[in-house]
C-alpha atoms as an extended CHARMM CRD file, in Angstrom:
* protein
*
       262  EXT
         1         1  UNK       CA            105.0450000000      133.0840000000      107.0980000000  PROA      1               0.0000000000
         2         2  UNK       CA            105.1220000000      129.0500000000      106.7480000000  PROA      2               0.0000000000
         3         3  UNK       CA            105.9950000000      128.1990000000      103.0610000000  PROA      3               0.0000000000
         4         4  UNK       CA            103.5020000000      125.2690000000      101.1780000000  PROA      4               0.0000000000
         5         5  UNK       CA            105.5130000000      123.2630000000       98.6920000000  PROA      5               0.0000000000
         6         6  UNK       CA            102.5840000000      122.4560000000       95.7990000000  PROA      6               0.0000000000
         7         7  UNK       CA            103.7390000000      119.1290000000       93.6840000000  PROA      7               0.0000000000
         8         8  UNK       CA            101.5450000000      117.9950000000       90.5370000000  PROA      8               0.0000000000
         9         9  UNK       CA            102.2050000000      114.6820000000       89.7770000000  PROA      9               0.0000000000
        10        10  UNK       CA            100.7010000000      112.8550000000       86.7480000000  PROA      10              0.0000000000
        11        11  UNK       CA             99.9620000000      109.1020000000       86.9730000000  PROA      11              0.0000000000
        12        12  UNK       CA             98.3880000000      107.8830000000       83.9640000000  PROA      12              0.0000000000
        13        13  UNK       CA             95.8130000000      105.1810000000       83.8800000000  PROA      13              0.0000000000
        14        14  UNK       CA             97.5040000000      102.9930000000       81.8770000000  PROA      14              0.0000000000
        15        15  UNK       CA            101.7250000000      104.4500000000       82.4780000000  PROA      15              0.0000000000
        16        16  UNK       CA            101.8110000000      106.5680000000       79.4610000000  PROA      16              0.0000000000
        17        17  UNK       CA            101.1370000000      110.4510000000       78.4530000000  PROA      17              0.0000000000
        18        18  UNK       CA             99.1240000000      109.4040000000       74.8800000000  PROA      18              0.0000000000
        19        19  UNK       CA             95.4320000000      108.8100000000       75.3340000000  PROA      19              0.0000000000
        20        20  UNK       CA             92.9720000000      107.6550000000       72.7650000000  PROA      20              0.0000000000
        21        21  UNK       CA             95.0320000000      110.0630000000       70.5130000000  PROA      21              0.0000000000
        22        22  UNK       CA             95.4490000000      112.5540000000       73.1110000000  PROA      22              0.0000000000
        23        23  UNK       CA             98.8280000000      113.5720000000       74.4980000000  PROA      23              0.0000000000
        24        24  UNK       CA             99.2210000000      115.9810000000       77.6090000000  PROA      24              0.0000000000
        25        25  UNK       CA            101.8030000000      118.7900000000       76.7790000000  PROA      25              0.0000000000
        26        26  UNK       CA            104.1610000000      120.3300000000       79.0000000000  PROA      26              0.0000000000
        27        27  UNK       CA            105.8150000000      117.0550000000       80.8990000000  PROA      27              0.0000000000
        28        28  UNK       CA            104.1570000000      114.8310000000       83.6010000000  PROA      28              0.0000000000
        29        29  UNK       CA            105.1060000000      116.5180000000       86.6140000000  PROA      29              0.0000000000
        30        30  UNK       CA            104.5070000000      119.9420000000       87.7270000000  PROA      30              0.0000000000
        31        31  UNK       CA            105.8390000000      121.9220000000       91.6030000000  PROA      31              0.0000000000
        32        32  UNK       CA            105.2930000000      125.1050000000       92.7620000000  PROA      32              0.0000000000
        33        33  UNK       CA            105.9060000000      127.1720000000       95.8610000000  PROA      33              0.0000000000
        34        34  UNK       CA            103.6870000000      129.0930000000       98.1350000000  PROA      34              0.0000000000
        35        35  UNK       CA            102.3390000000      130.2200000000      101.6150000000  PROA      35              0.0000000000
        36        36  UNK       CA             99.1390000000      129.7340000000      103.4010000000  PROA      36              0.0000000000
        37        37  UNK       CA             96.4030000000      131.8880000000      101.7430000000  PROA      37              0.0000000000
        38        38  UNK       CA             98.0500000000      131.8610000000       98.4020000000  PROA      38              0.0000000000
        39        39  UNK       CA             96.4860000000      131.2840000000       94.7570000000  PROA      39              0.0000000000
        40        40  UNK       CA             97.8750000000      129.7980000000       92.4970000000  PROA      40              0.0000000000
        41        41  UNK       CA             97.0780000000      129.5140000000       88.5690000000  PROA      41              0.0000000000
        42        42  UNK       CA             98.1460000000      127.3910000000       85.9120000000  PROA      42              0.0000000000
        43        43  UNK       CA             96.8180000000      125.3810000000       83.0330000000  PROA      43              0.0000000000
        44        44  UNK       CA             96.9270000000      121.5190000000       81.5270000000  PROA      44              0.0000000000
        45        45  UNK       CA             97.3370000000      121.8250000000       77.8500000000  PROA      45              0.0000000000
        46        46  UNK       CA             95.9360000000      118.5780000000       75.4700000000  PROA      46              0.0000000000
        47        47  UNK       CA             96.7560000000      117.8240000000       71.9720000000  PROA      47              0.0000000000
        48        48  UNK       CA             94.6820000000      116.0050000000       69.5660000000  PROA      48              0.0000000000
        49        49  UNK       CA             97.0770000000      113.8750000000       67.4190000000  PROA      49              0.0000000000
        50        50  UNK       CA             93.2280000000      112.1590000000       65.5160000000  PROA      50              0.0000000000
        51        51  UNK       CA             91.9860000000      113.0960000000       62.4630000000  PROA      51              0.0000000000
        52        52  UNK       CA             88.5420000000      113.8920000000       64.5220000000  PROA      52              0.0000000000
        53        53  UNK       CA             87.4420000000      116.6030000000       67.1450000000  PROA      53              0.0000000000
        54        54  UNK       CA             87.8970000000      114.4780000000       70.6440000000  PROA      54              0.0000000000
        55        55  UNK       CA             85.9870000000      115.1720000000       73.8410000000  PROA      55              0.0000000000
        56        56  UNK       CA             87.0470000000      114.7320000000       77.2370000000  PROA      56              0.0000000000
        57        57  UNK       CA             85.3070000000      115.5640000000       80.3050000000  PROA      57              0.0000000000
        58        58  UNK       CA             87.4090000000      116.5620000000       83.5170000000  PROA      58              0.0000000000
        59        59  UNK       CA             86.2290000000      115.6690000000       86.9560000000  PROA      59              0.0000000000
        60        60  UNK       CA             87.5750000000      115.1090000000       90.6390000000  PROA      60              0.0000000000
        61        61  UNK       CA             87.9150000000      112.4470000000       93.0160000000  PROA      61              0.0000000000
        62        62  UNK       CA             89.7890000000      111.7410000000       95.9740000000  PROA      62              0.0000000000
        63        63  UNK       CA             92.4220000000      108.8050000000       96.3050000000  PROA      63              0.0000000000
        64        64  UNK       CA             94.1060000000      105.9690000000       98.1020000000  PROA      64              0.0000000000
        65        65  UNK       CA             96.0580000000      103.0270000000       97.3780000000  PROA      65              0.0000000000
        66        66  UNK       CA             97.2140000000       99.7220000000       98.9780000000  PROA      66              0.0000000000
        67        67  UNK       CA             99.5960000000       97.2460000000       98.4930000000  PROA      67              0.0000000000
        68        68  UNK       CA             97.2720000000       94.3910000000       97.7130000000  PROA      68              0.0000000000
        69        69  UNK       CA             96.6050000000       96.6130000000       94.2150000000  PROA      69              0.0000000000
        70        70  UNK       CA             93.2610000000       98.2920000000       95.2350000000  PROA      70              0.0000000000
        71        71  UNK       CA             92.4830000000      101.8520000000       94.5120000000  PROA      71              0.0000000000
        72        72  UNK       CA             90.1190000000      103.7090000000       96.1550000000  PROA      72              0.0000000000
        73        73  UNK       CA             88.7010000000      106.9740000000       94.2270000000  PROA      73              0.0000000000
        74        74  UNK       CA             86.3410000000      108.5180000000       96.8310000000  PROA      74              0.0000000000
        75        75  UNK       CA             84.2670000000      111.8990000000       96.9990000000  PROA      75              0.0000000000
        76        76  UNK       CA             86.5890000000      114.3620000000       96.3090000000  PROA      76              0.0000000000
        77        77  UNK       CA             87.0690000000      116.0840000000       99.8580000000  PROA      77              0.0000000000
        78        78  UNK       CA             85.8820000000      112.7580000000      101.6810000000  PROA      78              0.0000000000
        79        79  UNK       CA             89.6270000000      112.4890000000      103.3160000000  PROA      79              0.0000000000
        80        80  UNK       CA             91.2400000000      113.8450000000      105.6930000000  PROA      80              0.0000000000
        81        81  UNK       CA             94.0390000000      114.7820000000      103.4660000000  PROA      81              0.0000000000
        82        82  UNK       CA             92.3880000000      115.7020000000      100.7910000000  PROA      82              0.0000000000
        83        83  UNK       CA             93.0530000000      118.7290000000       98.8020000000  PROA      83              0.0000000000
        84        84  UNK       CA             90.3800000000      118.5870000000       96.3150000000  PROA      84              0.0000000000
        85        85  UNK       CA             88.2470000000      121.4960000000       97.7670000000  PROA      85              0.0000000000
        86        86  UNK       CA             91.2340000000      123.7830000000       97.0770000000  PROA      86              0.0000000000
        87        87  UNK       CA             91.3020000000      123.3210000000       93.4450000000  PROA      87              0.0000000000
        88        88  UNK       CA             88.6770000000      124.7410000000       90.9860000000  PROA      88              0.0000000000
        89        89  UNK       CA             89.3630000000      124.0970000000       87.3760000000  PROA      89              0.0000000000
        90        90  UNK       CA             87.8640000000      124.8160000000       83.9880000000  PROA      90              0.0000000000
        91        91  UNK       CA             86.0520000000      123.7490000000       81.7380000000  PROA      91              0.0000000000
        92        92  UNK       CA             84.4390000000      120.2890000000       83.1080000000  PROA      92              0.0000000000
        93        93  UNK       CA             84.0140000000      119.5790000000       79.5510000000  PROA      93              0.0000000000
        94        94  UNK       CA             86.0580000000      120.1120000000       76.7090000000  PROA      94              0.0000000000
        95        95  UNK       CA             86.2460000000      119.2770000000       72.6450000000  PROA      95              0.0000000000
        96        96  UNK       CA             89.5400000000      119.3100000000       71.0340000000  PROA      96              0.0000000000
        97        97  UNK       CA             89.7960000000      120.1530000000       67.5220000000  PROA      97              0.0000000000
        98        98  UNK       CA             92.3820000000      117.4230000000       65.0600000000  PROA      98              0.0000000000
        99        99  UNK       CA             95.6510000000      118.2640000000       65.3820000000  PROA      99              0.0000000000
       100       100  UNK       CA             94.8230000000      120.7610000000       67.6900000000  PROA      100             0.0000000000
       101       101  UNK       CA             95.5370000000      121.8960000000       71.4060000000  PROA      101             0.0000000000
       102       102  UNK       CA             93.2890000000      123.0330000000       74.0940000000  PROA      102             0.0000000000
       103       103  UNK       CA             93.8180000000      123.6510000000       77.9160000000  PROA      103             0.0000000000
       104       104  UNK       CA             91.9710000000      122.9820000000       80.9900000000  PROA      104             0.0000000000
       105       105  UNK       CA             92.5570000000      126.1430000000       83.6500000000  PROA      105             0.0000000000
       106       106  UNK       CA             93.0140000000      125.7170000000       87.4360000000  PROA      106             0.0000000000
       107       107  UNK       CA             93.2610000000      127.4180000000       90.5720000000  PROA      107             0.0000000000
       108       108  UNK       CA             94.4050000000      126.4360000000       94.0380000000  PROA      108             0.0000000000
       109       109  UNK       CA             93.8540000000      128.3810000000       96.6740000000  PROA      109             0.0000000000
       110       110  UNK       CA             95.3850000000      127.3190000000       99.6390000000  PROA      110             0.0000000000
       111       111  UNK       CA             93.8710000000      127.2490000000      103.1180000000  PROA      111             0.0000000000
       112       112  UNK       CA             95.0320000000      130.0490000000      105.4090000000  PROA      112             0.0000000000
       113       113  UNK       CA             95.1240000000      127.0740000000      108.6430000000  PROA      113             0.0000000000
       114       114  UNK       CA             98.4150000000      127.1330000000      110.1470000000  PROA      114             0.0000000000
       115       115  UNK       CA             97.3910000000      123.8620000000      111.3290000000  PROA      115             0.0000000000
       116       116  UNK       CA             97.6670000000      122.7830000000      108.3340000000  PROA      116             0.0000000000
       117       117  UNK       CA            100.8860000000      120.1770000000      108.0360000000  PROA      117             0.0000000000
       118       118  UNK       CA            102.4330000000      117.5320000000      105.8720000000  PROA      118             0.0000000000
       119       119  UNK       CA            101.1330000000      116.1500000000      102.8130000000  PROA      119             0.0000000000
       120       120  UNK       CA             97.4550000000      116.6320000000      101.0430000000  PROA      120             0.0000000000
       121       121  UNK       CA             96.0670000000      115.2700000000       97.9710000000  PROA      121             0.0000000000
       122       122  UNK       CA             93.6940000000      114.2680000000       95.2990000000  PROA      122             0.0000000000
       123       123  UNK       CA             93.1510000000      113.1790000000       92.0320000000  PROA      123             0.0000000000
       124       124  UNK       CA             92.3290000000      115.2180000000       88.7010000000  PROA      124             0.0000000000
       125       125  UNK       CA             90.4720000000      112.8930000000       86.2750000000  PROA      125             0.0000000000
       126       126  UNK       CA             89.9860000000      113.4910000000       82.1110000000  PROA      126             0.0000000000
       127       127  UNK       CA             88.5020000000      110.8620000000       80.7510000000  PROA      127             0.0000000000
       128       128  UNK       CA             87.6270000000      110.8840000000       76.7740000000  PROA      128             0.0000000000
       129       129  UNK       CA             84.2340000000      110.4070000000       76.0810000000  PROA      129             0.0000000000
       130       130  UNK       CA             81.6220000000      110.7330000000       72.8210000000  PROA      130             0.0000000000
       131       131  UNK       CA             78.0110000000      112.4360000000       72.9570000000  PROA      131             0.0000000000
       132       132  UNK       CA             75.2250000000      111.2230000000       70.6730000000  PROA      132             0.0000000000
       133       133  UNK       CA             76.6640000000      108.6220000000       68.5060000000  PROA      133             0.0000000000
       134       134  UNK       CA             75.1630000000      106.0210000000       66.7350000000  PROA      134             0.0000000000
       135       135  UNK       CA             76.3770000000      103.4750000000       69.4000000000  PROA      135             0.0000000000
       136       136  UNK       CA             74.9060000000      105.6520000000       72.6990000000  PROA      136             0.0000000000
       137       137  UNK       CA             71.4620000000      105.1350000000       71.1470000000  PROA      137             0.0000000000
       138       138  UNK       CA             71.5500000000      101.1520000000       70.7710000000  PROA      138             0.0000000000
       139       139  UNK       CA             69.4420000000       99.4440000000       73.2000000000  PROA      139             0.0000000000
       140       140  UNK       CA             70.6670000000       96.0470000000       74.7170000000  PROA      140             0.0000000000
       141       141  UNK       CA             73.8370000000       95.1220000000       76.7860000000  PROA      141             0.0000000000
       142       142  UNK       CA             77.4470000000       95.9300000000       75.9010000000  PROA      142             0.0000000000
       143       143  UNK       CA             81.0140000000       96.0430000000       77.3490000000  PROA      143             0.0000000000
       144       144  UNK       CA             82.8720000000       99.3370000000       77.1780000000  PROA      144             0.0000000000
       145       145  UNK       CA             86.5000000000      100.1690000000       78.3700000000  PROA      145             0.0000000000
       146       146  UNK       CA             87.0100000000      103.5230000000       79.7170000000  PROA      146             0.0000000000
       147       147  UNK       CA             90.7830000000      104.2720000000       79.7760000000  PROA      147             0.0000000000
       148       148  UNK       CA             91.7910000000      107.7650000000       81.5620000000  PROA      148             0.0000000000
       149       149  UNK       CA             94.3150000000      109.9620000000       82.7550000000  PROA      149             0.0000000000
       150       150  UNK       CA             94.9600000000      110.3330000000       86.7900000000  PROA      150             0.0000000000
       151       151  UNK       CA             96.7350000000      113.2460000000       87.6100000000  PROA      151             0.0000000000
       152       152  UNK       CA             97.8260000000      113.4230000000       91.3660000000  PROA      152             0.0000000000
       153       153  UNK       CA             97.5150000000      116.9990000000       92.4570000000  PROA      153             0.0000000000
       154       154  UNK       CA             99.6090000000      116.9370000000       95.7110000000  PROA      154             0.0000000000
       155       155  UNK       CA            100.6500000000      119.2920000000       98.2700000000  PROA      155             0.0000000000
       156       156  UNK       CA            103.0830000000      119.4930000000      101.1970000000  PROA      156             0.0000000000
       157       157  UNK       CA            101.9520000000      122.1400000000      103.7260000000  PROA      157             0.0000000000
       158       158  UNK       CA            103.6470000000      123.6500000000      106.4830000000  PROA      158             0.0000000000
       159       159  UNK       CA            105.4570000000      122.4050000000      109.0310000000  PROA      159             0.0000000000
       160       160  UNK       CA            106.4710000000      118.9030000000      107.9340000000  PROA      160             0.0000000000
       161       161  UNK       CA            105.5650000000      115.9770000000      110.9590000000  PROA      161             0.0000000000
       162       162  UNK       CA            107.4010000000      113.0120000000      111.7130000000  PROA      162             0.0000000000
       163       163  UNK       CA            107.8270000000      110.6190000000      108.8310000000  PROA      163             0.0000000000
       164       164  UNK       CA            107.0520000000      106.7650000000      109.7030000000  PROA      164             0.0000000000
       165       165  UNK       CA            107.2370000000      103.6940000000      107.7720000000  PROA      165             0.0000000000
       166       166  UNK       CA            105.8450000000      100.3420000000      108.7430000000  PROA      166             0.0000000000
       167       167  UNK       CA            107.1570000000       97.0690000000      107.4720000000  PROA      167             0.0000000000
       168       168  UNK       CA            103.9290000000       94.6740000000      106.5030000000  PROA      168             0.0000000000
       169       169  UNK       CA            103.5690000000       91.3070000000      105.3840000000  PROA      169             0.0000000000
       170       170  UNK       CA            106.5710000000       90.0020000000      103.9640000000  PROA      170             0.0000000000
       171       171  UNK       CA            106.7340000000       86.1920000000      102.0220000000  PROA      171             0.0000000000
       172       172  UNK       CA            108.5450000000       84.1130000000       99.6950000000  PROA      172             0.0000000000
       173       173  UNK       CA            106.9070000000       83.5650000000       96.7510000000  PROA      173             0.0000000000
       174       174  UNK       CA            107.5370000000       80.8800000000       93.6390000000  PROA      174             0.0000000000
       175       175  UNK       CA            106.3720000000       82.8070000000       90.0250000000  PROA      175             0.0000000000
       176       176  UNK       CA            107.4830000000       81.1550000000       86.5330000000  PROA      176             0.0000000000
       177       177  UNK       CA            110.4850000000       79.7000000000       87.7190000000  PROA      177             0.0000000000
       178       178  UNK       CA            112.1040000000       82.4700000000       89.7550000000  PROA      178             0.0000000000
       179       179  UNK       CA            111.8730000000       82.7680000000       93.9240000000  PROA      179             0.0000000000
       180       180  UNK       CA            110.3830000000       86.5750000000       94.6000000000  PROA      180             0.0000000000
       181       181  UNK       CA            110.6850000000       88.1530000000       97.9770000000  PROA      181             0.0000000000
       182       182  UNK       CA            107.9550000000       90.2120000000       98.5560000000  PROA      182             0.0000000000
       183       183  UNK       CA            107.4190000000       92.7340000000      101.3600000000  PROA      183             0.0000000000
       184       184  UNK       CA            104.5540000000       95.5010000000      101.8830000000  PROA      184             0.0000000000
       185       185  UNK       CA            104.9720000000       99.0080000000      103.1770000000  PROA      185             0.0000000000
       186       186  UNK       CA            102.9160000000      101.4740000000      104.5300000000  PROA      186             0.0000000000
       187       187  UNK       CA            103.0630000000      104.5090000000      105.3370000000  PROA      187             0.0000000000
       188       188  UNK       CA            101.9380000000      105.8810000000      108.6810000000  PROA      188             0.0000000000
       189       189  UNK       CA            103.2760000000      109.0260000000      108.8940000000  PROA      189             0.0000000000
       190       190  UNK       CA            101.9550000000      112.6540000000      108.0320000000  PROA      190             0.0000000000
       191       191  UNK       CA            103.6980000000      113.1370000000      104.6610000000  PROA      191             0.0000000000
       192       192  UNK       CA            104.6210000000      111.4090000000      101.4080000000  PROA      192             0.0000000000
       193       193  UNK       CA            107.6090000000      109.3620000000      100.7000000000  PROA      193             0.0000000000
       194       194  UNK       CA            109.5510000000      107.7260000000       97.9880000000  PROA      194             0.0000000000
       195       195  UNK       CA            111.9710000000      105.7180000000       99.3950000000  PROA      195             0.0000000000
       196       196  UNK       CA            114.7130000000      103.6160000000       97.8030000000  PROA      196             0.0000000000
       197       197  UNK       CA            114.0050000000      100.0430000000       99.1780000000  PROA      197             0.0000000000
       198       198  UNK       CA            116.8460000000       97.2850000000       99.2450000000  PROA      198             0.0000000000
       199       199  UNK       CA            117.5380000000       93.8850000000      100.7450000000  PROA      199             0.0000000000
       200       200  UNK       CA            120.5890000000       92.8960000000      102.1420000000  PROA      200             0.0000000000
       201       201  UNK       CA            121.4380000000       88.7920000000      102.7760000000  PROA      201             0.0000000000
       202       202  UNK       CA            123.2920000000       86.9760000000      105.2120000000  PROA      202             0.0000000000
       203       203  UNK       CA            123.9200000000       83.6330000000      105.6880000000  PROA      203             0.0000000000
       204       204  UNK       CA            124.4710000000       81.3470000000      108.2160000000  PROA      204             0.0000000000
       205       205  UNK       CA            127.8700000000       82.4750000000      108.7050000000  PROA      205             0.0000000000
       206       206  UNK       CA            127.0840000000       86.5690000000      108.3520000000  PROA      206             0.0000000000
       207       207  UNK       CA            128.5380000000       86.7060000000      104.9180000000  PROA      207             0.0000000000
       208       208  UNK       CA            126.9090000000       88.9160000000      102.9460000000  PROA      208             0.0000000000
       209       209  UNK       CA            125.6920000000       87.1050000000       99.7060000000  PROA      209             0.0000000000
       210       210  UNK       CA            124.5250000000       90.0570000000       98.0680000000  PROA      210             0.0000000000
       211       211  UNK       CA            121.9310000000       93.5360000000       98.1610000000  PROA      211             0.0000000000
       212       212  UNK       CA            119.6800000000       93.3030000000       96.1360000000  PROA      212             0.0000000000
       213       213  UNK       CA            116.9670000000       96.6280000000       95.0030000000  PROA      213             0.0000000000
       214       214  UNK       CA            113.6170000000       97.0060000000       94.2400000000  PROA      214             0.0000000000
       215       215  UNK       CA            111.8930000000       99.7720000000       92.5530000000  PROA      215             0.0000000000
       216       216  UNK       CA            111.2670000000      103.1550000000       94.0360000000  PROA      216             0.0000000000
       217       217  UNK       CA            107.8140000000      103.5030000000       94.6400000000  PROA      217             0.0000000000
       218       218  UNK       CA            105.6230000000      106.7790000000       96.5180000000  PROA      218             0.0000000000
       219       219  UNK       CA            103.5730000000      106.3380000000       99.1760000000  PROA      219             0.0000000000
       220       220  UNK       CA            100.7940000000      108.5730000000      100.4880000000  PROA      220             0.0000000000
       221       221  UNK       CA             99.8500000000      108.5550000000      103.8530000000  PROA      221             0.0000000000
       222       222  UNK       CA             97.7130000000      106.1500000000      104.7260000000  PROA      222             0.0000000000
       223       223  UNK       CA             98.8310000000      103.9840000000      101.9720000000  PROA      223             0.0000000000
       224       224  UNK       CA            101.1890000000      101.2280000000      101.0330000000  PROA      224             0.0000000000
       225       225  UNK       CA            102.9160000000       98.8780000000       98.4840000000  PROA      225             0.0000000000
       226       226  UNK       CA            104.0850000000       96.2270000000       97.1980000000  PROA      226             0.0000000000
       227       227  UNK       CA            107.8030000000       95.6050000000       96.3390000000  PROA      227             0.0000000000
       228       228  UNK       CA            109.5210000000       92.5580000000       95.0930000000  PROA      228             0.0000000000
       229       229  UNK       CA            112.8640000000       91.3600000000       94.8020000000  PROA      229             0.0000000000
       230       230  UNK       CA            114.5090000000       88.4460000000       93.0070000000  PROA      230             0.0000000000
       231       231  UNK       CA            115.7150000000       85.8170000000       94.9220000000  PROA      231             0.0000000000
       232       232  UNK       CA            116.3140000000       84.0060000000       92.0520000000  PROA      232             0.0000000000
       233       233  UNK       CA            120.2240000000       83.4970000000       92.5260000000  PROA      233             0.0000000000
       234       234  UNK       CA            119.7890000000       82.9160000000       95.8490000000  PROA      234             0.0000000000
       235       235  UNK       CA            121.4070000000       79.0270000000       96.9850000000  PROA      235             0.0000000000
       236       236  UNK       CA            119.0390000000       76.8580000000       99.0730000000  PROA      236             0.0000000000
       237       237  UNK       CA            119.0670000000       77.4990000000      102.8120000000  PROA      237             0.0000000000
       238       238  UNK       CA            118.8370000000       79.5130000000      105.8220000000  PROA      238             0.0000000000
       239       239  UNK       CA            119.5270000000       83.1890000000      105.3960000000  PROA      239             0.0000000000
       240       240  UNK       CA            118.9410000000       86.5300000000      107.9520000000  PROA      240             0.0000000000
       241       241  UNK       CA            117.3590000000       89.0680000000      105.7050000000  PROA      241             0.0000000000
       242       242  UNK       CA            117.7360000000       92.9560000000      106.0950000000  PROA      242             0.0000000000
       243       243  UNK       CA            115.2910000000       95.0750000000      104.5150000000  PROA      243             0.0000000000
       244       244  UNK       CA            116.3090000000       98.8710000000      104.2660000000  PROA      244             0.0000000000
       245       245  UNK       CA            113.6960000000      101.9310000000      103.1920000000  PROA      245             0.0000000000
       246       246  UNK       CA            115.5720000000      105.1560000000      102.4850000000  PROA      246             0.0000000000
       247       247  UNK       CA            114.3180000000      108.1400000000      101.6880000000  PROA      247             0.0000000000
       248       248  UNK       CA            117.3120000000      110.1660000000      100.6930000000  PROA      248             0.0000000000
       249       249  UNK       CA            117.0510000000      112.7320000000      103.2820000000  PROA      249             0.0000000000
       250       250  UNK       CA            118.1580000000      111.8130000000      106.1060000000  PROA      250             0.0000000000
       251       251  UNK       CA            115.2550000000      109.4970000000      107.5210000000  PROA      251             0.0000000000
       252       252  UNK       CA            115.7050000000      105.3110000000      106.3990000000  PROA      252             0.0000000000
       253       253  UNK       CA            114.5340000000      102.6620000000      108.4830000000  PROA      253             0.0000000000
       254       254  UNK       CA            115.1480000000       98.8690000000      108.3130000000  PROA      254             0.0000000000
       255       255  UNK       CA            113.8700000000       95.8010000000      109.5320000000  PROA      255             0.0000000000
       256       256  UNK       CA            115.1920000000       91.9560000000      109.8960000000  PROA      256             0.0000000000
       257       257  UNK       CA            114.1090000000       88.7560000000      109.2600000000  PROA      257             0.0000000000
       258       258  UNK       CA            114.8430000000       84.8370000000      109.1000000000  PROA      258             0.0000000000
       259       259  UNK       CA            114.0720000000       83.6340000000      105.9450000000  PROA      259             0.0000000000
       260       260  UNK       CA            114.6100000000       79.8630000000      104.1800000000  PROA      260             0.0000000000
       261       261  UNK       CA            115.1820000000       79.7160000000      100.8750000000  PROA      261             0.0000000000
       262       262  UNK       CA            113.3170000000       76.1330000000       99.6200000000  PROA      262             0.0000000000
């Protein structure tokens, strides 16, 4: 029987695990092991660190990202690799009491297709919220910033396809002071990636004048990003630039450009 590799993977809307006083429990990252046809159950505990009962509601979407910044957060099941009709969860709605800790339940149950392959997700939203306060019944115009957890509920499936990376728009960029190179990177294959992405420079002469690393970032399929590098220490002139994307197991690809350096 074909195994299913199940990742949960918690990006938080802003980067941190505390929330309007509420802190997920039980780390940011969660993987588990299956087959096709298999359930699997496990919880999301949330602690109240307030003085006050706090009230979140829980909800799915479905999501992509690009290396221009957007975010799409779509119908949950709208994409073709989305997983969000495998998951049920419960409740939608939940009130935590002060200092306490409550959990939301879920269940995947994944698809018995053995066509199934490569990498499926969506997005698990819990957003705090307050019902019939003072403020919700005030009539007139106001601004109000919502701030909520993403979790990424992600799953590789099956047999895993071919993994592709293509290099995008790449540019030299002046930003307070320092010289940024800046490439984008999508990926077009079938599952995700997190490759570590470097940039080796040559100049006129081939002498390497140094590597130089940017962050390691995922990508989804069907989406890309952004990474920049600092050029900073870089010498005016004409360089040959190699751009490397590894993934760590086995598969890396690279690309080469001419580049000036103003």
């Amino acid at each position: 029987m074909k195994k299913v590799f199940i990742l949960f993977f918690l990006l938080l809307l802003p980067l941190t695990d505390c929330l309007a006083g509420i802190t997920i429990l039980e780390g940011l990252s969660r993987e588990f092991k299956g087959s096709h046809g298999s359930k699997i159950e496990g919880k999301i505990t949330l602690k109240n660190n307030e003085e006050v009962p706090q009230q979140v509601k829980i909800y799915q979407t479905d999501y992509l990202f690009f290396a221009n910044g957007e975010n799409l957060y779509g119908e949950p099941g709208s994409l073709p690799r989305s997983n969000a009709r495998w998951l049920t969860f419960s409740p939608s709605r939940l009130t935590i009491l002060p200092k306490e800790a409550a959990s939301i339940y879920y269940q995947i149950q994944v698809p018995e297709k053995l066509d199934l392959a490569g990498t499926y997700w969506s997005m698990l939203m819990i957003e705090p919220f307050q019902e019939n306060t003072p403020e919700s019944a005030q009539k007139g115009f106001g601004i109000q910033t919502v701030i909520r957890y993403g979790i990424q509920i992600v799953t590789d499936v099956g047999m895993q396809p071919d993994q592709k990376i293509l290099f995008l728009d790449k540019k030299l960029i002046a930003e307070n002071g320092r010289k940024i190179f800046q490439i984008d990177i999508e990926n077009i294959g079938g599952r995700w990636l997190s490759p570590s992405v470097w940039v080796e420079v040559y100049d006129q002469e081939g002498k390497n004048t140094g590597r130089f690393e940017s962050n390691k970032l995922r990508i989804y399929p069907n989406c890309s990003v952004r990474h920049r590098v600092d050029f900073t220490e870089i010498p005016k002139g004409q360089y040959r630039v190699l751009v490397i994307a590894d993934n760590g197991d086995g598969f890396a690809v690279g690309a080469q450009y001419d580049l000036e350096v103003k």
